[in-house]
C-alpha positions in Angstrom: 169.2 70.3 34.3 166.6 72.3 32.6 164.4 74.7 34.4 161.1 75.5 33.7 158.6 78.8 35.2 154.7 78.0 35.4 152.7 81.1 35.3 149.5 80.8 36.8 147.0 78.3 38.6 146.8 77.6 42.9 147.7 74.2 42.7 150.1 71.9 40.0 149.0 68.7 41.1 150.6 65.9 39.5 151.7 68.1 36.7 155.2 68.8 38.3 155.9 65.1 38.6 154.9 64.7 34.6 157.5 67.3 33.6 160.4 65.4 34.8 159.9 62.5 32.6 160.7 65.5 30.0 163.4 66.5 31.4 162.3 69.5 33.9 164.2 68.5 36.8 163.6 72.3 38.4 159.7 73.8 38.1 158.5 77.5 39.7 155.9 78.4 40.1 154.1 81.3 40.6 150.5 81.6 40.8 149.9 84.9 39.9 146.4 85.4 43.1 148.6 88.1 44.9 148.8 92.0 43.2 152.8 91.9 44.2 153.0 88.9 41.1 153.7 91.1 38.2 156.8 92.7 40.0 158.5 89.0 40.8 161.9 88.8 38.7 162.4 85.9 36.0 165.5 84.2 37.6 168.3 83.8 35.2 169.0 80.0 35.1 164.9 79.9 33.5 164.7 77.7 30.3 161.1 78.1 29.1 158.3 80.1 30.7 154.3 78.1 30.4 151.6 80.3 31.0 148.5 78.6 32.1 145.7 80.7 30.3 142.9 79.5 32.1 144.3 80.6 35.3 145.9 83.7 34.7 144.4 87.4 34.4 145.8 89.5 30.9 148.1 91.9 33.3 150.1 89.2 34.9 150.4 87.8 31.7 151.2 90.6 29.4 153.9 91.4 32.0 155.3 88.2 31.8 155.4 88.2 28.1 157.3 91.3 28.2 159.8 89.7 30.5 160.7 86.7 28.7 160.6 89.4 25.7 163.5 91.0 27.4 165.6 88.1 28.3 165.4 86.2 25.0 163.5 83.8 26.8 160.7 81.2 25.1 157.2 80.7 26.0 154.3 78.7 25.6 150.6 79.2 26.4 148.3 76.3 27.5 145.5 75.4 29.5 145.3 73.9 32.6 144.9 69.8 31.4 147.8 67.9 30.6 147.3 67.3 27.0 147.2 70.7 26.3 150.7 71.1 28.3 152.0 68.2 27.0 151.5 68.8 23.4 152.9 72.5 23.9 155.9 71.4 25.5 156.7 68.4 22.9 156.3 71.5 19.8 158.9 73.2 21.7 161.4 70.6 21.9 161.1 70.0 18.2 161.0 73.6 17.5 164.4 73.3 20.3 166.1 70.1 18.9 165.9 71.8 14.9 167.6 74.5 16.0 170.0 72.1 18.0 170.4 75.0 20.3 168.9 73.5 23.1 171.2 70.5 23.9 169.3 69.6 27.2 166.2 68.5 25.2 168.2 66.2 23.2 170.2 64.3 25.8 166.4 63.3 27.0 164.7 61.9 23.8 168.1 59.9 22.5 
């Protein structure tokens, strides 16, 4: 099960439903509107981190870039549209299956 932190935007939509079918069967979410955002704690079992630019403010987001930073953990920047995440997602699963470090990727595209 991989597990998957959206930073920014009110409201996913059907986005959360298109991430399973690549293998996200666990999506936060945290929309980054309230102040007390910056001080929420990445939780541990986090595979990637997507930062929705078009929806987030540069505090929130340089905070969260630290973060991931800290825990060795990857992330991706895209807009708001589903192409945009779609594409960003599929470069990190190449990026993830050349390593072969990232077996959960794998399993879904065999």
């Amino acid at each position: 099960m991989a597990s998957l932190l959206i930073v920014g935007a009110d409201h996913l939509g059907n986005i959360t439903e298109k991430l399973t079918d690549y293998g996200f069967d666990d999506v936060q979410h945290i929309t980054g509107r309230k102040t007390q955002s910056v001080k929420k704690a990445i939780s541990e079992d986090t595979d990637l981190i997507l930062v929705l630019t078009d929806y987030v403010n540069h505090n929130l987001s340089k905070v969260i870039k630290q973060k991931a930073k800290e825990q060795s953990l990857p992330i991706c920047f895209a807009k708001r549209s589903w192409c945009s995440i779609q594409q960003v997602i599929c470069e990190h699963r190449e990026e993830c299956m050349a390593a072969q470090s990232c077996m959960k990727f794998q399993s879904r595209s065999s």
